[in-house]
N, CA, C and O of each residue as an XYZ file, in Angstrom:
764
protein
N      -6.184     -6.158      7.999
C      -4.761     -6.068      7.894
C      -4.392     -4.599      7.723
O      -5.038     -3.983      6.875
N      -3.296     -3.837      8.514
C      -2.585     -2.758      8.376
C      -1.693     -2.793      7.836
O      -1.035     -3.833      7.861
N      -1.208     -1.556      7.018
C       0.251     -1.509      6.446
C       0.727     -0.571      7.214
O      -0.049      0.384      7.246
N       1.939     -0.380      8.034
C       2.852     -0.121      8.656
C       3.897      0.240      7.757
O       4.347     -0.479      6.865
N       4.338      1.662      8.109
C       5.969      2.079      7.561
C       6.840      2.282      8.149
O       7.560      3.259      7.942
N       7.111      1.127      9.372
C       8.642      1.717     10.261
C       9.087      0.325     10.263
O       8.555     -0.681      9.796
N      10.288      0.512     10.953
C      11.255     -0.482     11.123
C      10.671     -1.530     12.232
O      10.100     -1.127     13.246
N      10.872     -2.942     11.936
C      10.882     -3.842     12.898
C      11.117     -3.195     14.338
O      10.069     -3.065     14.971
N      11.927     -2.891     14.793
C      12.021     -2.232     15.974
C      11.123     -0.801     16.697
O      10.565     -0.636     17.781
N      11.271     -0.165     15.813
C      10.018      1.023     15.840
C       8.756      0.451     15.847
O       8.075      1.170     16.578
N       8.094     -0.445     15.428
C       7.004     -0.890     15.542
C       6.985     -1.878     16.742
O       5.975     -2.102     17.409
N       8.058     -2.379     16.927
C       7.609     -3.141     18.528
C       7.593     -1.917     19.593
O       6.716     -1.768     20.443
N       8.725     -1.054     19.401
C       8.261     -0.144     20.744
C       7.134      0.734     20.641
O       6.815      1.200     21.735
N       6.246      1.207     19.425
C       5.089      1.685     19.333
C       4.254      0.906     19.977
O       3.691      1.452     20.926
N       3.899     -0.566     19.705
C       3.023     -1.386     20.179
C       3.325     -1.573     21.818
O       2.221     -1.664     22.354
N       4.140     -1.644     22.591
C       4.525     -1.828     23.670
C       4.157     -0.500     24.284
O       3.524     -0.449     25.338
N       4.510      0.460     23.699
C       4.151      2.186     24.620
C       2.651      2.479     24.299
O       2.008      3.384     24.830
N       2.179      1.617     23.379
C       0.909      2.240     23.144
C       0.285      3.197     21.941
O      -0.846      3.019     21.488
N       1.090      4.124     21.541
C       1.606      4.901     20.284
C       0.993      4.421     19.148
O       0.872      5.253     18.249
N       0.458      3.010     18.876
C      -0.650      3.263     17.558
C      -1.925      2.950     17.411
O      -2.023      1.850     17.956
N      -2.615      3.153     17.139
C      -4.059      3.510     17.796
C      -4.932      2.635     16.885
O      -4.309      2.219     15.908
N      -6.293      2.227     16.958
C      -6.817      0.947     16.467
C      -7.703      1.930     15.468
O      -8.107      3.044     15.801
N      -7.962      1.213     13.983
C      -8.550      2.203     13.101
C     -10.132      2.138     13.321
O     -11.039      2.619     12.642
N     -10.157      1.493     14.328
C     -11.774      1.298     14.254
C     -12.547      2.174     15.599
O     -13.731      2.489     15.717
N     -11.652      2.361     16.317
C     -11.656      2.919     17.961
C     -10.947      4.475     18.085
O     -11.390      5.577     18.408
N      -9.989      4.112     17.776
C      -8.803      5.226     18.297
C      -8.186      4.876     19.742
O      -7.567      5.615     20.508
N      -8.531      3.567     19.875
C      -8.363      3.122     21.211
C      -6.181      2.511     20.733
O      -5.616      2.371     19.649
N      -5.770      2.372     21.927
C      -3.937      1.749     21.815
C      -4.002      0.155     21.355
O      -4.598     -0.794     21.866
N      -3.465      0.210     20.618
C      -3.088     -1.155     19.973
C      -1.819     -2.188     20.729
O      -0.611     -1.951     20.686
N      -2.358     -3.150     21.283
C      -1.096     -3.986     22.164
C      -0.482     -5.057     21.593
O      -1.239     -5.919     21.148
N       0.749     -5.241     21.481
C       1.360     -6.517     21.052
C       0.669     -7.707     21.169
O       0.750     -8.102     22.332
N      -0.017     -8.496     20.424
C      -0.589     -9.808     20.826
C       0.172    -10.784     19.706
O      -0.362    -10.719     18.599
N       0.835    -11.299     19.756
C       1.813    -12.205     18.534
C       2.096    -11.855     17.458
O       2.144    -10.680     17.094
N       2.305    -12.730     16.854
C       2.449    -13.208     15.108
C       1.616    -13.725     14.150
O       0.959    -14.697     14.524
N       1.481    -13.419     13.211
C       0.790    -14.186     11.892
C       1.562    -15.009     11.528
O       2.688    -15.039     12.024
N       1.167    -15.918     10.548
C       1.518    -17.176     10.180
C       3.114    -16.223      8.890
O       3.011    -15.412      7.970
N       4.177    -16.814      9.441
C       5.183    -16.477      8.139
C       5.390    -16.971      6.808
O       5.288    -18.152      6.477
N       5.725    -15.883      5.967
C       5.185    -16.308      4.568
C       6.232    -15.706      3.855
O       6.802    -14.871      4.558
N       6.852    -15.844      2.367
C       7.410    -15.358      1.307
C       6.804    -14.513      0.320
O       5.848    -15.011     -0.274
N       7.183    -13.205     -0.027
C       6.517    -12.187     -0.957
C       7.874    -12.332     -1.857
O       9.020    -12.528     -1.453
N       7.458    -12.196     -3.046
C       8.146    -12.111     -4.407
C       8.112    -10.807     -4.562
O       7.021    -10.237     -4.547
N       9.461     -9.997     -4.764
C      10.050     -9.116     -5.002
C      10.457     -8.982     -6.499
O      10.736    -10.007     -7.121
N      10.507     -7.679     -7.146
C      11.218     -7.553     -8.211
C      12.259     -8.708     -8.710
O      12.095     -9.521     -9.620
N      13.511     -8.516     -7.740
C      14.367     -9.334     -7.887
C      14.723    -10.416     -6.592
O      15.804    -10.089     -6.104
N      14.307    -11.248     -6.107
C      14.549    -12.040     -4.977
C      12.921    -12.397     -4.424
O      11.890    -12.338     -5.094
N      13.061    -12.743     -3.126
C      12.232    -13.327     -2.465
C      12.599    -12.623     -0.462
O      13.550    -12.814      0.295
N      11.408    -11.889     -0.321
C      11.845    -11.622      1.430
C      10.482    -12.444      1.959
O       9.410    -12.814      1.481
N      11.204    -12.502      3.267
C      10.534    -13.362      4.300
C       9.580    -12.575      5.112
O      10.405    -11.798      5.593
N       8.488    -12.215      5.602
C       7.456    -11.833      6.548
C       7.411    -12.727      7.395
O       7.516    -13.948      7.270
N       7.136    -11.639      8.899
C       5.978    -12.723      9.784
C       5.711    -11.306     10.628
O       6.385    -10.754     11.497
N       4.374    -10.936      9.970
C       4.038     -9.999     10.535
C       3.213     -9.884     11.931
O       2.525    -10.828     12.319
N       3.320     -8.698     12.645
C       2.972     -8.949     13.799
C       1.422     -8.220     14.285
O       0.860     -7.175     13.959
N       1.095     -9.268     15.161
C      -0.421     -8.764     15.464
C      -0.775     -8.199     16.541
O      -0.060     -8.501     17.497
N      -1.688     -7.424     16.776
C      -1.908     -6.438     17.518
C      -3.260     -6.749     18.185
O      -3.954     -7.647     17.709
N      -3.723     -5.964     19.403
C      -4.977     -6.171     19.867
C      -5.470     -5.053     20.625
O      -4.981     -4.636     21.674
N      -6.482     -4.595     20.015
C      -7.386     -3.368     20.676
C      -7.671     -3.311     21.648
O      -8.134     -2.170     21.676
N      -7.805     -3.798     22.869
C      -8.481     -3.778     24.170
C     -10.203     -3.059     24.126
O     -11.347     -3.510     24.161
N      -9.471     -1.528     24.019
C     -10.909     -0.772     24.157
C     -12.337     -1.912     23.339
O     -13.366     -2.247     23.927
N     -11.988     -2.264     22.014
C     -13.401     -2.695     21.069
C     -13.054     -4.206     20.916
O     -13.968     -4.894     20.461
N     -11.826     -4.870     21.235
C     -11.594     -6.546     21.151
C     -10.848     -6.923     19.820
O     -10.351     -8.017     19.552
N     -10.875     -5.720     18.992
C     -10.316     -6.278     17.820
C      -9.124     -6.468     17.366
O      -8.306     -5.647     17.780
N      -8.633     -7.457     16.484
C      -7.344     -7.787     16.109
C      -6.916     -7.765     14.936
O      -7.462     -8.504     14.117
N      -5.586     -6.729     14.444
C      -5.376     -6.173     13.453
C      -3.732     -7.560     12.946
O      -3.086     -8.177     13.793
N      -3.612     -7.607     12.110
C      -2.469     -7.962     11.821
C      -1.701     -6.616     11.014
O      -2.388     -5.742     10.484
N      -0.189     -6.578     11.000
C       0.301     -5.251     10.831
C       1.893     -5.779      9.915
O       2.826     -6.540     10.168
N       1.423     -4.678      8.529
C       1.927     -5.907      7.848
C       2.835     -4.481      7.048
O       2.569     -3.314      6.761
N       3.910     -5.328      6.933
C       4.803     -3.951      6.131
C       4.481     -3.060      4.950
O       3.441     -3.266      4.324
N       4.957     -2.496      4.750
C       4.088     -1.476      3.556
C       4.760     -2.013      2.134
O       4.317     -1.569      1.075
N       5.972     -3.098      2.140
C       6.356     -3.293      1.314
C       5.750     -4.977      0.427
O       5.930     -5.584     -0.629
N       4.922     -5.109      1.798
C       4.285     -6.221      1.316
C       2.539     -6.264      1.103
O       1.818     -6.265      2.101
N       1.981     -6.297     -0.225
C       0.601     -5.653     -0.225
C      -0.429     -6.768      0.620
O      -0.080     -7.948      0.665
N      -1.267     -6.481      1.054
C      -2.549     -7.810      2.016
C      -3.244     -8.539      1.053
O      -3.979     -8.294      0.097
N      -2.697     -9.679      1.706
C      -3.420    -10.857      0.677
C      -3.059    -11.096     -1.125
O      -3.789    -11.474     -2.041
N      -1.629    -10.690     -1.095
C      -1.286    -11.175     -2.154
C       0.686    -11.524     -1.999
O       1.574    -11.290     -1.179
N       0.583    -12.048     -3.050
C       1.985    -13.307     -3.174
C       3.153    -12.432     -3.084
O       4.140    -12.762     -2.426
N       3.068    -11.176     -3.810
C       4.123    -10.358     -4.805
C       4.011     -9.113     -4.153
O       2.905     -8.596     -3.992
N       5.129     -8.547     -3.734
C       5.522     -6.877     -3.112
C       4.966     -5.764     -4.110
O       4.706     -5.680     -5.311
N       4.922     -4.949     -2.969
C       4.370     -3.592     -3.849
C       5.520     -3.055     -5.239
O       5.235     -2.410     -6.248
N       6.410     -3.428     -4.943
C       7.531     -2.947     -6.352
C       6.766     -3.748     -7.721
O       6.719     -3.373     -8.892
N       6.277     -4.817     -7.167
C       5.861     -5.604     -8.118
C       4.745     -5.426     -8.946
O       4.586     -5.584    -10.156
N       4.009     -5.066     -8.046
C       2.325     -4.706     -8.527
C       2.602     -3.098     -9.236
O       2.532     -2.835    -10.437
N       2.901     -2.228     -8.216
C       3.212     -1.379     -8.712
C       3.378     -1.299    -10.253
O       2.636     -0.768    -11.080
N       4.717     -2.064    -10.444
C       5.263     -1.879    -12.038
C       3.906     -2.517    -12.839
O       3.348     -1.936    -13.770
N       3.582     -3.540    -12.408
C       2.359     -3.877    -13.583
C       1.376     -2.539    -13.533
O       1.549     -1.850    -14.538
N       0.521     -2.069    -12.739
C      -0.092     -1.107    -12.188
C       0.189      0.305    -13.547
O      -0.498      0.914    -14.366
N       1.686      0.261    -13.071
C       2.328      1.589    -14.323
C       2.115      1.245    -15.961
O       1.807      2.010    -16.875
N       2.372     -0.067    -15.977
C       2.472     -0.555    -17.738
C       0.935     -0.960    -17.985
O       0.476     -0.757    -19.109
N      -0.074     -1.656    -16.755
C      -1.700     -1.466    -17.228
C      -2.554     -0.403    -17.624
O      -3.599     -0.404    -18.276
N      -1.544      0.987    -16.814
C      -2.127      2.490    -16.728
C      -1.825      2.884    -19.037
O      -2.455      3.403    -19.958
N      -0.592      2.241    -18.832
C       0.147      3.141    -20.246
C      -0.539      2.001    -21.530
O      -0.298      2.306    -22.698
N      -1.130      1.095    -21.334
C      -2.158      0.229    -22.116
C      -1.539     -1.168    -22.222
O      -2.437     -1.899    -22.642
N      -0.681     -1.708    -22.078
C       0.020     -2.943    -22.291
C      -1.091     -3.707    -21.435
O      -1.744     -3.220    -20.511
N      -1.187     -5.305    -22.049
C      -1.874     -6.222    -21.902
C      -1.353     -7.274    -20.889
O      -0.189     -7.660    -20.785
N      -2.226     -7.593    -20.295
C      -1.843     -8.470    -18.809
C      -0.674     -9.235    -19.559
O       0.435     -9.117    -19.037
N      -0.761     -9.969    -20.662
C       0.129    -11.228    -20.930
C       1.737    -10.773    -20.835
O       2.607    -11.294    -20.136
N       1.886     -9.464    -21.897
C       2.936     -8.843    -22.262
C       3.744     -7.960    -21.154
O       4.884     -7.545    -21.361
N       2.781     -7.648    -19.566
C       3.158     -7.640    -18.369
C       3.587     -8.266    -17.218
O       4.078     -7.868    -16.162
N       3.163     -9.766    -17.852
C       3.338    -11.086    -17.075
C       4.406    -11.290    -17.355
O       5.225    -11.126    -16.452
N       5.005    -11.813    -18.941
C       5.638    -11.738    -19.404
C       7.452    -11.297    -18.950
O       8.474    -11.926    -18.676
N       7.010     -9.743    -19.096
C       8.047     -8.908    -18.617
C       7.909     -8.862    -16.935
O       8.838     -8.255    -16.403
N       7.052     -9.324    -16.160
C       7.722     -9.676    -14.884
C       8.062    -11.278    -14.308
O       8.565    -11.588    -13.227
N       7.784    -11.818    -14.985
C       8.087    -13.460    -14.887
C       7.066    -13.554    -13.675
O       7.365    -13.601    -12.482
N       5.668    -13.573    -14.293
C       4.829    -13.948    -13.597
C       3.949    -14.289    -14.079
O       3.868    -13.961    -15.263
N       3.144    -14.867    -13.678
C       1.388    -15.733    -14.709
C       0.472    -14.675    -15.133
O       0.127    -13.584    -14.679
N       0.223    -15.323    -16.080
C      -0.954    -13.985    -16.899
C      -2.334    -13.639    -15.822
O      -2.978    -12.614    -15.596
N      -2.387    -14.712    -15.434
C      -3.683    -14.869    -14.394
C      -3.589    -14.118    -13.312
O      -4.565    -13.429    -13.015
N      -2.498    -14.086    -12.553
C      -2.430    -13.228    -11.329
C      -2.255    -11.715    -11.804
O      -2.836    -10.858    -11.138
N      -1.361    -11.253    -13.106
C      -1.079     -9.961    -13.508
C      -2.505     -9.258    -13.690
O      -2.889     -8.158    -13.293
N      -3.108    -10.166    -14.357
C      -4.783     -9.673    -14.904
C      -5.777     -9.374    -13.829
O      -6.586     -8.446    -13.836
N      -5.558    -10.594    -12.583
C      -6.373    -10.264    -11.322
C      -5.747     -8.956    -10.980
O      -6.613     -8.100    -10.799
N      -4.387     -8.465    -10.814
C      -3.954     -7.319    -10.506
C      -5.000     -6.055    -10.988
O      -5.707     -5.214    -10.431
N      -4.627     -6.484    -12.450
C      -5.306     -5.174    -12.919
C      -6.663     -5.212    -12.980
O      -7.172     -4.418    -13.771
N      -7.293     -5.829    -12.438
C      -9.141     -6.170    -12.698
C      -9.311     -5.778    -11.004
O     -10.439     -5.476    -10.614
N      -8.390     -5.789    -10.217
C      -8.505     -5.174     -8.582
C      -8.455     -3.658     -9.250
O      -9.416     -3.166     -9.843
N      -7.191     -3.001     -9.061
C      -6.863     -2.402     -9.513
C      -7.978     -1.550     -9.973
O      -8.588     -0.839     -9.175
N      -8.380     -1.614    -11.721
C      -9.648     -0.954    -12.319
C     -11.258     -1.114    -11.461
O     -12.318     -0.640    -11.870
N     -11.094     -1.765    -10.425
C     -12.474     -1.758     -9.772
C     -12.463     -0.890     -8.470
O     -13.424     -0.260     -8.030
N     -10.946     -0.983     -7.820
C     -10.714      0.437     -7.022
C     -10.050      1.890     -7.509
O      -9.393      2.689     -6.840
N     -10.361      1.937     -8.595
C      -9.672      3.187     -9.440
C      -9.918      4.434     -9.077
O      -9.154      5.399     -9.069
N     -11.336      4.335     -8.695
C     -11.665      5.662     -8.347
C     -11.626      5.713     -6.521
O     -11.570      6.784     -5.915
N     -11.657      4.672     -5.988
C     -11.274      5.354     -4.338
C      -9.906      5.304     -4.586
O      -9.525      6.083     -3.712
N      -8.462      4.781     -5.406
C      -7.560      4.836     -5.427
C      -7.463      6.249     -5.870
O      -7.081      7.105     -5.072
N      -7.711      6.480     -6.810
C      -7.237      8.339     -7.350
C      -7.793      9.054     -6.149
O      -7.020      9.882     -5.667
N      -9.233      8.891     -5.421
C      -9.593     10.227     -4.581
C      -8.338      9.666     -3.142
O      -8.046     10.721     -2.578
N      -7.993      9.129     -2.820
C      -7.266      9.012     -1.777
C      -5.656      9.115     -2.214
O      -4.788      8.982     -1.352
N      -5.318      9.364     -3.618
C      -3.872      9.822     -3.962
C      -4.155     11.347     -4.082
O      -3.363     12.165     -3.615
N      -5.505     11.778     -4.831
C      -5.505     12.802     -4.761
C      -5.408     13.609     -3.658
O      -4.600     14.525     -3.814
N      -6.354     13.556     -1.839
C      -6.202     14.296     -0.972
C      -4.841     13.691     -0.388
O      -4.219     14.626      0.114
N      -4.180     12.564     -0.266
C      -2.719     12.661     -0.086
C      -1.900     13.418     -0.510
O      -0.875     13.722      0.099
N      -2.303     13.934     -1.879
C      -1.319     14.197     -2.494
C      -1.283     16.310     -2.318
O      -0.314     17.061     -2.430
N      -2.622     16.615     -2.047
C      -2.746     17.737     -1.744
C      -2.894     17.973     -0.557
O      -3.530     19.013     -0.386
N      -2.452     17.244      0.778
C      -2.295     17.824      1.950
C      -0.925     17.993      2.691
O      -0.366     18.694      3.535
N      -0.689     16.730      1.710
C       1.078     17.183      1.824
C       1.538     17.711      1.022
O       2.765     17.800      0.991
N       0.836     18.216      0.152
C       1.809     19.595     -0.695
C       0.456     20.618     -1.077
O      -0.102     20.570     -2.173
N       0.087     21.447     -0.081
C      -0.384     22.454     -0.434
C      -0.472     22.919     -1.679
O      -1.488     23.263     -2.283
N       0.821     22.915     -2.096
C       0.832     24.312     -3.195
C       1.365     23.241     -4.535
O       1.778     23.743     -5.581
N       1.308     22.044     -4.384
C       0.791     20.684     -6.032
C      -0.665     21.796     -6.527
O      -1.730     22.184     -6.047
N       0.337     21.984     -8.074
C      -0.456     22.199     -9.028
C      -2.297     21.337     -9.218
O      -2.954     20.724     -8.376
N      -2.548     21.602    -10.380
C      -4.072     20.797    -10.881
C      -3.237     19.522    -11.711
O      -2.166     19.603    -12.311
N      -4.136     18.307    -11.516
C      -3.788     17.112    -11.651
C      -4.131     17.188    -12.899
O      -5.210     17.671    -13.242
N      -2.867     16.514    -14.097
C      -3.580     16.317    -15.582
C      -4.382     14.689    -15.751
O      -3.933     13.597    -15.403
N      -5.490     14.959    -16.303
C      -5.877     13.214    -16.277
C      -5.424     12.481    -17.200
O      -5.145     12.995    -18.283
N      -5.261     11.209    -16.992
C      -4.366     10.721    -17.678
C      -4.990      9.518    -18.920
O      -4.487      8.588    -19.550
N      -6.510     10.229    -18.820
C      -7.297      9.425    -20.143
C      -7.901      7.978    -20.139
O      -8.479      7.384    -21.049
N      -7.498      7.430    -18.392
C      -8.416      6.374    -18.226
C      -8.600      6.326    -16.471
O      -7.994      7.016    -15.651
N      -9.531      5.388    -16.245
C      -9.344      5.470    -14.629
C      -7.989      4.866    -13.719
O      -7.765      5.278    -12.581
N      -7.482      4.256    -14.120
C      -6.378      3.244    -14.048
C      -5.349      4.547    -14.101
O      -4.959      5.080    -13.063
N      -5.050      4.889    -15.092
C      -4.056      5.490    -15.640
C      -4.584      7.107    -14.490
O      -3.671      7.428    -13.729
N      -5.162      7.506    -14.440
C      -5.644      8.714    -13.250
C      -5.366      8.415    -12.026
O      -4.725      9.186    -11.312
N      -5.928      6.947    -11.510
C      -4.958      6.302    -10.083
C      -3.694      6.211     -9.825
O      -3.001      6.410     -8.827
N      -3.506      5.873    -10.902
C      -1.446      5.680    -10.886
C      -1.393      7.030    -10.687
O      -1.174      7.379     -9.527
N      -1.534      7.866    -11.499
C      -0.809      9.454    -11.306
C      -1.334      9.512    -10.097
O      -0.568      9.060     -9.247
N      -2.358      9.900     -9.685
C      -2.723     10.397     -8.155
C      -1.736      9.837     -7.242
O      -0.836     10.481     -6.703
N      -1.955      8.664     -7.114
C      -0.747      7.589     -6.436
C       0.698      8.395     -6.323
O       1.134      9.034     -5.366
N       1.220      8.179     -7.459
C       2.791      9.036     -7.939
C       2.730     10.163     -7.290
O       3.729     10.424     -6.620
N       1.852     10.935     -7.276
C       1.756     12.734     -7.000
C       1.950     12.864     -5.200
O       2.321     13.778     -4.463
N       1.439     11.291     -4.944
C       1.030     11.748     -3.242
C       2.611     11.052     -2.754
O       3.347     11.680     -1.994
N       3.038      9.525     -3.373
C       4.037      9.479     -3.301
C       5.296     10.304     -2.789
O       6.221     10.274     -1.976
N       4.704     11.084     -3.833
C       6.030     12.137     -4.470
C       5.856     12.888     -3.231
O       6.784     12.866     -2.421
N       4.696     13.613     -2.945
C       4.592     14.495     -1.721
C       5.110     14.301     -0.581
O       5.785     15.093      0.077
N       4.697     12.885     -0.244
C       5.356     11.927      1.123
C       7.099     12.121      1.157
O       7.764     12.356      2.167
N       7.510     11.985      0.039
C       8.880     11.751      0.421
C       9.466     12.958      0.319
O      10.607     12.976      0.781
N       9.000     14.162     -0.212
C       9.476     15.401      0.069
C       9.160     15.972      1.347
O       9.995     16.711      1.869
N       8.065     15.733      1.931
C       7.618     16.373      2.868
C       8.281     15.537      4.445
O       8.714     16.061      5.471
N       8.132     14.143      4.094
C       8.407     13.543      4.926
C       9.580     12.424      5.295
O       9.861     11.783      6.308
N      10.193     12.533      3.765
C      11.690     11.631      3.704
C      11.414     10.389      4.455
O      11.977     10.161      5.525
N      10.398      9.426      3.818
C      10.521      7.897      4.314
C      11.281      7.581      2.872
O      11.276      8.135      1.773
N      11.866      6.541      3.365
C      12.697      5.657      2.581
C      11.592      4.831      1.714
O      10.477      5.272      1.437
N      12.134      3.459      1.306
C      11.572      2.816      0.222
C      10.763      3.101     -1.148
O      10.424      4.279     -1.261
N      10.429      2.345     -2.093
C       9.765      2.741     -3.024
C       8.274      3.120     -3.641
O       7.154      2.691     -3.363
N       8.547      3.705     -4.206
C       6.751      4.944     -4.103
C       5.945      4.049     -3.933
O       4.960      4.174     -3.205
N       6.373      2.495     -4.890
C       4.608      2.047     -4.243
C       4.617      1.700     -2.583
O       3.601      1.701     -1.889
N       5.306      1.550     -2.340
C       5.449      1.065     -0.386
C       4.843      1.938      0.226
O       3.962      1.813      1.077
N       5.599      3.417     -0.465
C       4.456      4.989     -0.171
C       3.154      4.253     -0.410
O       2.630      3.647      0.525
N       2.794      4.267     -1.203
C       1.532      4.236     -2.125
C       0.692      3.042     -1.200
O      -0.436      3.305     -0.784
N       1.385      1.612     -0.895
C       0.732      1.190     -0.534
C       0.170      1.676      1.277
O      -0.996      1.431      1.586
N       0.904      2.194      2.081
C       1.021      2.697      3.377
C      -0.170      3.648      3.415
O      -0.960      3.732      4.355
N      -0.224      4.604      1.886
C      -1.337      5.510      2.136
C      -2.617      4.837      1.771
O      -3.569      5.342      2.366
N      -2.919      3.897      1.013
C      -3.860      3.976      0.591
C      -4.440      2.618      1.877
O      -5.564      2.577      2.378
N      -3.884      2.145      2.009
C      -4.235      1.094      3.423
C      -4.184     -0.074      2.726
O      -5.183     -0.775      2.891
N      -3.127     -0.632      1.809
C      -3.462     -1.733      1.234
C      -3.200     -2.187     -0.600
O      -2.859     -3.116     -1.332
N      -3.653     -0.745     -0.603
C      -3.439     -0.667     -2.467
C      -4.416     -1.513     -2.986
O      -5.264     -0.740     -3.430
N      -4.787     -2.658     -3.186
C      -5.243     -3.091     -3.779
C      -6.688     -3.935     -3.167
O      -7.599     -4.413     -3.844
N      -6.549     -3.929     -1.762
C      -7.460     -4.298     -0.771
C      -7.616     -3.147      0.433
O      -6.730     -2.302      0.560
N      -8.495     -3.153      1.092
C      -9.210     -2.177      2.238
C      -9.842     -1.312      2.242
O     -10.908     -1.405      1.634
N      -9.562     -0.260      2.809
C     -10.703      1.100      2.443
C      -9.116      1.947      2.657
O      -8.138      1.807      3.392
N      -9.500      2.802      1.642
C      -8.241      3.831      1.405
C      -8.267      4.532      2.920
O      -9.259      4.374      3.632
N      -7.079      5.348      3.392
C      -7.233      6.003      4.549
C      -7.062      7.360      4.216
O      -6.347      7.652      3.257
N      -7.757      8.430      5.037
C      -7.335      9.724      4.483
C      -6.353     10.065      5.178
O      -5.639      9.444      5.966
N      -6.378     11.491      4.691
C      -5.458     12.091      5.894
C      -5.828     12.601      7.131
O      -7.006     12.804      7.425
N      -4.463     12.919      8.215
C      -5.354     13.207      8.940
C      -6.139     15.018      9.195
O      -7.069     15.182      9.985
């Protein structure tokens, strides 16, 4: 699964001209349907997906391409995870995060048990995000756990993206777009 940061429309005419390239090849990625449509839980509401799938020609393979606002293979949007993500970094306990997002202790805790097991490819891939789009970003302070060092890295590259490059939506959507997933895949670098 890909995370994608453009508009419904921008992404069909990328796929149609050819314009995004397969991560496994570098070969053009072609419109080949839809994934099955589904509901992601948002902060406040509920949006609808049906993300669209793609097909490599050059190597055969088939990507599904999935918004950056919705993380792969889970229920709840990046605003969502995110915020747990920030309050697991600052020490609060899955329950008292569940809690405050009206969500089950069980899924908040799987969050953060993903999360602390990709901590460190999450920080090295916020970190060179975060220093190739801003050259001249200071030295990173650590933030006294691995969790809590990912989030900042995350934030820092965030932060870089939208200065450098003015996409819309919220840092984790950044966050999830750069890292290929956030919480699932292999982080992507830059290029």
């Amino acid at each position: 699964m890909l995370s994608v940061s453009m508009s419904e429309d921008a992404l069909k005419a990328a796929l149609e001209t050819g314009r995004l390239a397969c991560p496994g090849c570098s070969g053009p990625l072609s419109p080949w349907g839809s994934a099955r449509a589904r509901e992601v839980r948002m902060l406040h509401g509920v949006r609808s997906v049906r993300p669209r799938r793609a097909c490599c020609y050059r190597c055969g393979s088939t990507h599904v391409l999935s918004p950056a606002w919705s993380v792969p293979r889970r229920r709840d949007g990046a605003e969502v995870i995110g915020e747990a993500l920030v309050a697991g970094a600052r020490g609060d306990g899955h329950r008292t995060i569940a809690r405050r997002l009206g969500r089950t202790p069980g899924t908040v805790r799987g969050w953060l048990r993903a999360a602390r097991r990709r901590a460190e490819p999450l920080r090295c891939s916020g970190v060179r995000w975060a220093y190739t789009l801003d050259p001249e970003l200071g030295a990173i302070t650590p933030a006294g756990s691995p969790l809590g060092d990912a989030v900042e890295a995350l934030a820092l590259a965030a932060r870089a993206s939208v200065l450098r490059l003015a996409p819309g939506g919220c840092p984790w959507e950044v966050a999830t777009w750069l890292t290929g997933g956030l919480l699932h895949g292999q982080p992507r670098d830059p290029p």
